[in-house]
N, C-alpha and C positions, 0 to 999 in steps of 0.2 A: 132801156135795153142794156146799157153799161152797167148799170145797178142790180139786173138779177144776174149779168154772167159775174158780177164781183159777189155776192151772197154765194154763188154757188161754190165759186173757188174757194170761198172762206171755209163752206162748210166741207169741203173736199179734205182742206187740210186740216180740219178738228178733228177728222174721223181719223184721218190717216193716226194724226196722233195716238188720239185713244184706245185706239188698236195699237201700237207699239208698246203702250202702259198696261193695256190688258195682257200681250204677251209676255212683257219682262216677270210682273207680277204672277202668271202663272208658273212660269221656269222656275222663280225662287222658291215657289211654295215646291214646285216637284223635287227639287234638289234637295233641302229640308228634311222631306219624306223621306229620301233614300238614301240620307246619311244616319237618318234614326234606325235603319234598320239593321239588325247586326250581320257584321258577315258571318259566315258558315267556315268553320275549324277545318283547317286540313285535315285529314286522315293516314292514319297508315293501315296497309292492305288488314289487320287484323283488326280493326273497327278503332283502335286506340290512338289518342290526341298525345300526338309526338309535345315534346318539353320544348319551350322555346326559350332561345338566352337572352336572361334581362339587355337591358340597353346599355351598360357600363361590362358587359364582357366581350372578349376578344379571342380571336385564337392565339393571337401573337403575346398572352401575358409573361412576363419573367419568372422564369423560376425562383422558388423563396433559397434566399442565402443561406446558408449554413451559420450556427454562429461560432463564433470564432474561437479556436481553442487556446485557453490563458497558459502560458509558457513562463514561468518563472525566472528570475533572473538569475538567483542562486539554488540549488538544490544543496539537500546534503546527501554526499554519492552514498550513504548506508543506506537511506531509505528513498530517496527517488521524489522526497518532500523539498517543499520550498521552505528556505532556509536564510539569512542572512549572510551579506560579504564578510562579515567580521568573523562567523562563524567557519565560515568556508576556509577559510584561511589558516586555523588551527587542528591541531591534531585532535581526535575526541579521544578520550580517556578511558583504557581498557582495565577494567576494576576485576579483580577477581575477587568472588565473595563466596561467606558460603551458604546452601541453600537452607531452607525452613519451609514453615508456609507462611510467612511474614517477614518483611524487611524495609527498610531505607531505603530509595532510590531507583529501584529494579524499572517503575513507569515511566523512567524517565530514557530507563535506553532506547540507543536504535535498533541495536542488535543484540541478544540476549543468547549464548552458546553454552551450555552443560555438559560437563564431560563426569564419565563413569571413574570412581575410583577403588581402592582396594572396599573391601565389608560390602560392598554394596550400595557405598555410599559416593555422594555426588559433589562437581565444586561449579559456580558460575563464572564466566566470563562477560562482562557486562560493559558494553561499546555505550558511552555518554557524550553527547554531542557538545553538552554545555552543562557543570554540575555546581558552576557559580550562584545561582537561586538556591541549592541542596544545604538543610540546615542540618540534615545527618544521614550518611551513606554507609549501609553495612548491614550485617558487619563484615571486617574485608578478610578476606582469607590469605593464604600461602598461595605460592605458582609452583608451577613444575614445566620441566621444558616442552613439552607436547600441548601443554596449555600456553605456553608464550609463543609456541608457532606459530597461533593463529593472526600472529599481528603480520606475519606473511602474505593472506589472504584479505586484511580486513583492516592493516594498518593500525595509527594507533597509538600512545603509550600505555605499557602496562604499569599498572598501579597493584601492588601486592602488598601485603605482611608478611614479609621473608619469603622465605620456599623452603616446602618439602620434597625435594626431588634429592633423594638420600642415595638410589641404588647408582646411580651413575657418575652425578654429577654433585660438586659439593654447593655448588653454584653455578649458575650460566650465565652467560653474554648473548644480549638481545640487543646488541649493539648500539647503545645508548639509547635505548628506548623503555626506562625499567626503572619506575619512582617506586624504592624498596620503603616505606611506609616504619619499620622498623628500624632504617641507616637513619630516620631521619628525625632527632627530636622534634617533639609538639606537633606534629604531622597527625597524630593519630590518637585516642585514647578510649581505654577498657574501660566499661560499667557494670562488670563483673569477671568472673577469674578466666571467661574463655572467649567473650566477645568482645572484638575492637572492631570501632567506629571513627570515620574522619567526617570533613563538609565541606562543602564551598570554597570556603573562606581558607580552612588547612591545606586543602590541597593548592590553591595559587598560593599562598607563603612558602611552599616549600617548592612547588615549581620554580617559581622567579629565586630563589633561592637556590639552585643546584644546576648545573649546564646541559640540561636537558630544553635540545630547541623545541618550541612547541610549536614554530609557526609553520605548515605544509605547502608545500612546492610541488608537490606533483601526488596525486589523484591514485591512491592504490586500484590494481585492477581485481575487483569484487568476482565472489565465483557466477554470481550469473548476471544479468541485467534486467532491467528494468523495461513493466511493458511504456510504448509509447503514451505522449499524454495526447489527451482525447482517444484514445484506443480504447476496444472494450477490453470487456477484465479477463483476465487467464481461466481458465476453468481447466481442472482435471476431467477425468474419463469416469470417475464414479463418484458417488455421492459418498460424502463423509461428515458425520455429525459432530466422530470423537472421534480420538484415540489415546490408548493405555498403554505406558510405560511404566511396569515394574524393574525396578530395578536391583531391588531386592521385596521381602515383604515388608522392611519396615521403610522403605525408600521410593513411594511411586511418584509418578509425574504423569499428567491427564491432562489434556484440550479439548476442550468441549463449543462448539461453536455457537458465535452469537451471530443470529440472522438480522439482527435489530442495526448493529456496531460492524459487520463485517467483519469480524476478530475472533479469535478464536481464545476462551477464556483458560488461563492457566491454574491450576489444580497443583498442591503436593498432597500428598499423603490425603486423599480425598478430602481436603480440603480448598477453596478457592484461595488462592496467595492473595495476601491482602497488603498495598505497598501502606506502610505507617501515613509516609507526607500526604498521603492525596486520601486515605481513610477508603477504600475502593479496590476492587477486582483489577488485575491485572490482566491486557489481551495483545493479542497479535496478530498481524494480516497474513504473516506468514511463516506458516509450521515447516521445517525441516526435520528431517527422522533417518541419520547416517550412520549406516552400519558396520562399524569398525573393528577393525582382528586387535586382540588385547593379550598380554600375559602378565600373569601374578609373580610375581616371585618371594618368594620364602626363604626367608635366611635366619639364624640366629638372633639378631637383632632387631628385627625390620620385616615386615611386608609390604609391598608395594607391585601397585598395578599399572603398566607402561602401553599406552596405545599407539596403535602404528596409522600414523594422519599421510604417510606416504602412499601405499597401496593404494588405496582407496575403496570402492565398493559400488553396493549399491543403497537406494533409499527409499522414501517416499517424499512427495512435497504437497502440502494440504493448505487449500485456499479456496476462501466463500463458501463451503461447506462443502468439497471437492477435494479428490487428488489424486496421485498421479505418480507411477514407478520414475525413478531418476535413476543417474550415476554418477560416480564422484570422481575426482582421482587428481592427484596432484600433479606438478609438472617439475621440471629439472633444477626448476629454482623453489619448490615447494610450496608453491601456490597453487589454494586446490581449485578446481573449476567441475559445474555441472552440467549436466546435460538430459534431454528429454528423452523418450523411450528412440527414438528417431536420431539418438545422436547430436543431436544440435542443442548449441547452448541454449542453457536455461531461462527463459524468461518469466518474469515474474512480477506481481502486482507492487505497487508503489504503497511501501508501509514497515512498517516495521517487523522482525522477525527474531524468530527461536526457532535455533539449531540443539537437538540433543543426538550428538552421538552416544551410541547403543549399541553392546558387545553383538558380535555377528552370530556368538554361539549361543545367545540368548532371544534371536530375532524372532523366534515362531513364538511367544511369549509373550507379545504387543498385540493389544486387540485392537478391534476397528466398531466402530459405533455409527 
């Protein structure tokens, strides 16, 4: 009697088990099943499967940084370039030379000014930042007083071969700022009967040589400024390819621009100026075109054309293949300053420039390209 209710119990509990093992066993296999099957894609009302964001995106990502605008330690204030302290320190060298469509040194200025004289013909003024490397500059011309004002505006010592300013003046005082090329033996010399040439090397011998300070203490104020760095670039209100300065017929001057370089290429006499040292086209970021009241005078001896840098006027200013009406006008100390169609001073791209003043009564005589 003990012996079948203990079989029975046994068997009770063998079932019970194997029912718990056929349960388990079945649940895994259901689960299995219904993880292999895929789930069904949400929808949006127009039957289309919304995008989903990967697993590494966030709403909360950082904005990407800006990178950082490089600011130069020194500039040089002509052209708005980064420049050396040694450099910064000294005056740059206002050469006066005369034109061609070839020369010495011209790619080396920062600033490059052309003024109209008697015949139709032209003289340069030529801002050199540093003319120490220059194995030959020229060739270099006479000044006259309207051409030495400009160290007014732009600083500077002026570097001449005498001067011809015969109607007024037998000479003038630029108030120790004026290395006469001719007071000064071995400073200079001709390689033929009408052109003289200096260099590098004559010019600091006769500098440290004569009491002209060359070291700069304070910062001329420039007629316009400089756009900021990292700023975009200046653009005028229309497009400009060229433009034509005759100044006589046997005397033109053309910029024609280069979309490649930014610059705009200098031309005389339909010719590209080609500077000797660098074997190469001549260009500039930035074209000035100032139109100035001028009179000739005729005398017995002598003619000569005097222009008036006081009044002032109006211009154009041409950059990246663009430009734009200006004005000009001096102030009480003779410093000229410019301004946009809006009146506000002139801002402008960081680079080098040419300025050609241009008789006012000649101004409908400059074409545009």
């Amino acid at each position: 009697m003990n012996k079948t209710k203990s079989t029975g119990l046994y068997r009770l509990i063998l079932a019970i088990v194997l029912i718990t093992l056929i349960v388990a066993i079945v649940g895994i296999a259901v689960d299995g099943w219904q993880q292999s099957i895929p789930s069904p894609e949400p929808s949006t009302p127009d039957g289309q499967t919304p995008s989903t964001p990967s697993a590494d995106t966030t709403d909360d990502e950082p904005e990407q940084t800006p990178p950082a605008v490089y600011i130069p330690a020194y500039t040089n204030y002509l052209t708005g370039l980064e420049t050396t302290a040694e450099l910064t320190a000294k005056h740059p060298l206002a050469l006066a030379l005369h034109t061609g469509t070839d020369g010495y040194g011209l790619s080396y200025a920062s600033v490059v000014i052309e003024f109209p004289l008697e015949n139709g013909e032209t003289r340069l003024l030529a801002f050199m930042e540093d003319t120490t490397p220059l194995g030959q500059i020229g060739s270099v011309a006479p000044s006259r007083t309207y051409i030495a004002d400009m160290l007014r505006s732009f600083g500077g010592l002026l570097v001449s071969y005498g001067s011809d300013d015969r109607l007024i003046y037998d000479g003038y005082d630029t108030s120790g700022k004026h290395l006469d090329l001719m007071q000064k033996n071995g400073a200079s010399y001709a390689e033929n009967i009408t052109d003289v040439y200096t260099n590098g090397y004559l010019l600091s011998t006769a500098l440290s040589g004569s009491l002209l300070a060359t070291e700069r203490y304070e910062t001329p104020s420039i007629p316009f400024r400089f756009v900021d760095f990292g700023s975009s670039a200046v653009l005028g209100a229309t497009e400009t390819a060229s433009i034509y300065l005759p100044y006589s017929l046997n005397n033109t001057t053309k910029f024609v621009y280069n979309e490649s370089k930014h610059t705009y290429t200098l031309y005389k006499n339909d010719q590209a100026y080609t500077d000797r040292l660098k074997q190469g086209d001549v260009g500039y970021t930035n074209v000035f075109v100032l139109f100035a009241d001028t009179t000739t005078y005729e005398r017995a001896d002598m003619t000569q054309t005097v222009m008036d840098t006081i009044a002032g006027g109006t211009g154009y200013y041409l950059t990246e293949g663009t430009s734009m009406r200006i004005t000009w006008k001096t102030d009480a100390d003779g410093v000229m300053h410019m301004y946009d169609a809006a009146g506000r001073e002139l801002t402008v791209n960081r680079g080098t420039s040419y300025i050609s003043f241009f008789k006012s009564s000649l101004s409908s005589s400059i074409h545009f390209g």
